[in-house]
N, C-alpha and C positions, 0 to 999 in steps of 0.2 A: 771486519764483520760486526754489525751490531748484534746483539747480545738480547735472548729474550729477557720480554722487561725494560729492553731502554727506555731510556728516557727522552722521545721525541719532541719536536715545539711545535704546536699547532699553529694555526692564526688566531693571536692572542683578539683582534675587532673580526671573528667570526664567529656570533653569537650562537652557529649553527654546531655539534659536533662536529669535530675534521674527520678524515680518514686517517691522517697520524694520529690523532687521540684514541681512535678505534681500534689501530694498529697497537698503540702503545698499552691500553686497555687489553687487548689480547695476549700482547707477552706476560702482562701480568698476572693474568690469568695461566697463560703456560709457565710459570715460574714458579707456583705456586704447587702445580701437577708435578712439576720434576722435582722440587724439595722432597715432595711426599714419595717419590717412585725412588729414588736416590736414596733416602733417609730410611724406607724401606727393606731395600738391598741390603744395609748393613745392619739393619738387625734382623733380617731371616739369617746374614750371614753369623749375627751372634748366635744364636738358635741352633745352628747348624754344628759351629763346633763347640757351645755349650753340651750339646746333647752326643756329640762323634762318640764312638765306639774306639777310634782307630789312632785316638791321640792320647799322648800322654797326660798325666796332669797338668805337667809342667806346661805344654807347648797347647795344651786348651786356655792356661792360664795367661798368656804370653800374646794369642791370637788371641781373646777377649780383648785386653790391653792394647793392642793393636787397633781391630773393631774401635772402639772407644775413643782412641785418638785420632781416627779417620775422620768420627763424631764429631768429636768436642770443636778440630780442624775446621771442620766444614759449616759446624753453624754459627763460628765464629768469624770467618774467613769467606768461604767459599757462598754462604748464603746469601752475604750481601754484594758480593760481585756480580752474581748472575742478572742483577737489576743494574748495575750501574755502569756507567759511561766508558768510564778508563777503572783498567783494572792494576796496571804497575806489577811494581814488587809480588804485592800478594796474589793477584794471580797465578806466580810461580811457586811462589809457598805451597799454595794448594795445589796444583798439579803437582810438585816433588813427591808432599806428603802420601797425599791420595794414591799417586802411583808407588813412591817406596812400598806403603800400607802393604798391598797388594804383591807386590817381591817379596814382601818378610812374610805376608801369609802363604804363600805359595813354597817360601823355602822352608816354612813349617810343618808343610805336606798336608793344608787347607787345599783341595785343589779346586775345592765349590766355590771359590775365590774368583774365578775364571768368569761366570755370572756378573763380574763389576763391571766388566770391560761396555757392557752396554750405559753403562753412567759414567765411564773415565775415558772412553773415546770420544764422547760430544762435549767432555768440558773442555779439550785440548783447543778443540775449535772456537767454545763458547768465550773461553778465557785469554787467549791471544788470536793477534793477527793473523790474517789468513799466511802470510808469508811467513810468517814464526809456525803456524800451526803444522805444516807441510815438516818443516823440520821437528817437531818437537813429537810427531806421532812415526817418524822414522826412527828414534831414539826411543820413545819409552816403550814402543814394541819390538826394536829390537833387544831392550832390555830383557822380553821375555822368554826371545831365545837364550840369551845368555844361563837368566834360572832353569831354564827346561836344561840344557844341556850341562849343566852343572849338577842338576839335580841325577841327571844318568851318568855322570861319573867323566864326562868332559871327553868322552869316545867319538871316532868318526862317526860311527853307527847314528848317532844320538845327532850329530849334527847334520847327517841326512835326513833325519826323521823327522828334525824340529826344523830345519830353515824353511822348507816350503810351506811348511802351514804357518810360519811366523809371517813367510811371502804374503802367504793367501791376505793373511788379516793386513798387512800395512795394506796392501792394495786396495781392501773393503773399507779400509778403515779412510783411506784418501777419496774412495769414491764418494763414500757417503759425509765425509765432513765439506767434501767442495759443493756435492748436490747442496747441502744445508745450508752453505755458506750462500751460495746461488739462491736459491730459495727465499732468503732472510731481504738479502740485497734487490731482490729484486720486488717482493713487499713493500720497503721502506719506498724503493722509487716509486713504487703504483700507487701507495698513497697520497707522498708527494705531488705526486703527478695530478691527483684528482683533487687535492687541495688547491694546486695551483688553477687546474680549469675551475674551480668554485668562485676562487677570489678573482676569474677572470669574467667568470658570469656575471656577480656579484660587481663588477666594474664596470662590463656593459651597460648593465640594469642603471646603475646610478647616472651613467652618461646618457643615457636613453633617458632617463628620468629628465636630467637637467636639460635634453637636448628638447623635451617636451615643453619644458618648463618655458624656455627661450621661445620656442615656437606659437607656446599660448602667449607671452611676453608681447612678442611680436604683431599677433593675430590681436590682441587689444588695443594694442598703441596702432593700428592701422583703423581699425574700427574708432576708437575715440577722434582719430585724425578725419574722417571720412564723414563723421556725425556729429560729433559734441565741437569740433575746432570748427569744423564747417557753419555748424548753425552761430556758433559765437561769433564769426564774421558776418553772416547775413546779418544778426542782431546788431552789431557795431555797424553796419551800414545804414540798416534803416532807422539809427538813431542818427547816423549823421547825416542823414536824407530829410528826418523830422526838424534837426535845428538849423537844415539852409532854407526848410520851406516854415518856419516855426509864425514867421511875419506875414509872409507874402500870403501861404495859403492856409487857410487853416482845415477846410475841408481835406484836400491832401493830409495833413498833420492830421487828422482823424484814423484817414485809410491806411497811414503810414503806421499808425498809434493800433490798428487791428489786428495788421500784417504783422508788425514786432509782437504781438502776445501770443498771436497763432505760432510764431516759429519758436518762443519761448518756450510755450505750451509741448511743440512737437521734438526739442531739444531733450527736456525734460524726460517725456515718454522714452526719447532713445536710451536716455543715461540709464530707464529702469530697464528696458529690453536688457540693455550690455549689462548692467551686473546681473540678471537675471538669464541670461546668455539665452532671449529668445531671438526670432528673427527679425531681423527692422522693420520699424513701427510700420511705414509705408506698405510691408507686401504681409500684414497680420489681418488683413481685413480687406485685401486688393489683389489684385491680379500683376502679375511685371508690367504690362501693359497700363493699366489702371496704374500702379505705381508710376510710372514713366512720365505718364501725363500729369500727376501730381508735383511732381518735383519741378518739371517744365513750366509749368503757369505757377508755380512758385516763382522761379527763377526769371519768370521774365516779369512777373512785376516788383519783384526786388532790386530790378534792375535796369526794367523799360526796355531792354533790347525786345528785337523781335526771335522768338522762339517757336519752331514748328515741330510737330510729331510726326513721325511717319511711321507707322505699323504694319505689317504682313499681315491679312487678313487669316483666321482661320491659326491662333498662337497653339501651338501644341503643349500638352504638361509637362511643365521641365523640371528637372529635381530643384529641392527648396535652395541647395549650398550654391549650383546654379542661377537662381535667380537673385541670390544674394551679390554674389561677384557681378551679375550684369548691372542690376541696380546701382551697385558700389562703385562699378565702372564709372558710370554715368553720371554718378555726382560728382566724385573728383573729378571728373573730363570739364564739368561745368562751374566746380570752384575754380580750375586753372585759363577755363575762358575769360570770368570776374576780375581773377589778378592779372591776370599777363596779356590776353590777346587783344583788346580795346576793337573788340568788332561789334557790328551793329547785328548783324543776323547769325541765327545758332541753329540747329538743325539737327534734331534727337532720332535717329532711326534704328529700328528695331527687327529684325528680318530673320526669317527662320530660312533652313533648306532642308528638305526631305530629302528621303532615301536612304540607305546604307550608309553613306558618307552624312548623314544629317546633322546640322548642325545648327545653334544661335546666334546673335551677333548684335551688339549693339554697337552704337558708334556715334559721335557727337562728332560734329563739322561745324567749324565755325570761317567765317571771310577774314578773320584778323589779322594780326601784322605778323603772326609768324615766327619761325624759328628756322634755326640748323637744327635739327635731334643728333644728337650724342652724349658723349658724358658727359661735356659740360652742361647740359642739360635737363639731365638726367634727374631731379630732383627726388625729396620723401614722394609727395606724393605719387609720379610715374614709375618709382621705385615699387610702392607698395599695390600699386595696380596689377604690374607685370609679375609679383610674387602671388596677388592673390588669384589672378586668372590661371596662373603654373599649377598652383596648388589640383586644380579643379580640371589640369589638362589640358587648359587652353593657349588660346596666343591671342599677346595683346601687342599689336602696330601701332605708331606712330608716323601718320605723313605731315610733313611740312615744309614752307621752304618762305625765305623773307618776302615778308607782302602778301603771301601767297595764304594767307591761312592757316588751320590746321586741323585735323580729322584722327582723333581717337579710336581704334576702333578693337575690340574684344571681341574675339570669337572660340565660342567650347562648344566640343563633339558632343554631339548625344547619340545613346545606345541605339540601336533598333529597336522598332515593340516599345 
């Protein structure tokens, strides 16, 4: 059993109080009460046979002496166990003493002596093991039948008279040292217990923390990939667009030379949008729609393909994270048409559906040469589409097949109302 006063270990990286330091804080506090209630006890008990009427000189002088060694005992001994971890040897010292004390006063015919029992039955428990304690308070209170019945002259009488209330008290005395014992033990575990759910909060929190951290991680490196990687290849095309027509046409190397400063220009704006975490440049001043069509006549003259719009008359207001993901759709659909698909016609459609089930949908189709979709397929950027349409609830397709082309297509729910 621990011991009021122990000495518990909190979590040395919980900047917070623990519950064992609150625990451990409170024995000390109770350690501090029973020194004074204890240390009390034996000087009313000096008091008592200082002042007897019914004792000799000799054996007031004797029970003084006694009193005083139970003292000197206990603030030498007994005081600093009650705080400490392992008690040993001394523990037993102190219980001997304590309790002989109490035999030599009693066979002095102190019988106000009887009063300790409330400070020398909880030190049996305080001071040893639960399983030593069981025995060691069968022994020192049957020692006091031994003095009662000694003291009435060692007669049957006397041994009837004393063993049931010696009975009474071992049994009081087991109840209440196992209740205490229980008690104590089951303290240390509940605070235990609430330290361990702290530093399990407290580990959530940090995982939650880093799990955000990776998330925004994520959510940047798809946005720089979607904007700032995007326009640095338009830029590297239509410089290499400028130096095969640098000869031949120069009015082209003009148009080409406007185009390159406008997409610098609109690079730029994106790089302040993302550290400044607002919406992309495209829909700060535009509608998805109006956006849509900006990126498409972007795109088809950075690349001469032919590119069509098609829109659902009549767009309903879709949240802004919404028309971000559609937008986002739709330019990586059209940077992976520039790399990979070598088609001539591209086809940006835009389509709402009403009702209960209502829902948006963008989608880019292009005639190109196609794919299998799968993992080997699978690349960053279809990667990062299908996690940022997920994010938002939606689902994002791929159809394809060689030759055949290929059709992007994102669709997220919208609310009712």
């Amino acid at each position: 059993m621990a011991a009021p006063g122990r000495r518990l270990s909190p979590d040395d990286g919980d900047p917070a109080r623990s519950s064992v330091a609150e625990l451990d804080a409170f024995w000390q506090r109770t350690t501090v009460a029973w020194h004074a209630v204890y240390l009390g006890l034996l000087g009313l008990l000096a008091v008592i046979i200082g002042s007897s009427g019914d004792l000799s000189s000799r054996h007031r002088l004797a029970g003084l002496l006694v009193v005083a060694a139970m003292v000197v005992v206990y603030l030498l001994i007994g005081r600093r166990l009650l705080g400490a971890e392992e008690h040993g040897w001394q523990g037993v010292v102190q219980l001997v003493v304590s309790w002989g004390g109490m035999y030599a006063l009693l066979g002095l015919g102190v019988y106000d002596a009887y009063f300790l029992l409330f400070g020398l039955i909880p030190h049996i428990w305080v001071l040893l093991p639960t399983r030593w304690a069981v025995g060691a308070s069968l022994v020192f209170l049957s020692g006091l039948a031994v003095v009662e019945v000694g003291r009435d002259g060692w007669t049957s009488e006397a041994v009837r008279d004393v063993v049931p209330q010696v009975a009474l008290q071992i049994g009081l005395a087991l109840l209440m040292g196992l209740f205490i014992t229980h008690v104590f033990i089951q303290a240390e575990k509940r605070a235990t217990l609430i330290d361990e759910l702290e530093r399990t909060r407290s580990e959530l929190a940090q995982l939650e923390h880093s799990r955000g951290v990776l998330a925004e991680r994520e959510r940047l490196s798809h946005e720089i990939h979607d904007t700032l990687a995007q326009g640095f290849t338009s830029i590297l095309t239509l410089a290499q667009a400028i130096e095969v027509a640098l000869d031949r046409d120069p009015r082209a190397v003009r148009d080409r030379l406007a185009l390159l400063e406008q997409t610098a220009r609109d690079n730029l704006a994106e790089a302040r949008a993302l550290v400044s975490s607002l919406a992309p440049v495209s829909l700060q001043n535009a509608s998805l729609p109006e956006a849509l069509e900006r990126i498409a006549a972007r795109f088809a003259d950075e690349t001469g393909l032919e590119v069509s719009l098609q829109v659902d008359d009549g767009c309903p207001p879709l949240p802004a994270n919404v028309e971000v993901v559609l937008l986002r759709t739709a330019q990586e659909a059209l940077t992976n048409v520039r790399k990979h698909a070598g088609a001539r016609r591209v086809i940006v459609a835009l389509r709402f559906r009403a009702g209960s089930a209502g829902a948006a949908t963008v989608a880019v189709v292009d005639d190109g040469r196609g794919f299998l979709p799968g993992a080997s397929h699978d690349g960053y950027g279809l990667r990062g589409m299908r996690a940022r349409v997920e994010q938002v609830g939606g689902l994002l397709e791929v159809v394809s097949a060689p030759a055949a082309g290929t059709t992007v297509r994102a669709t997220v729910g919208l609310a009712p109302g």
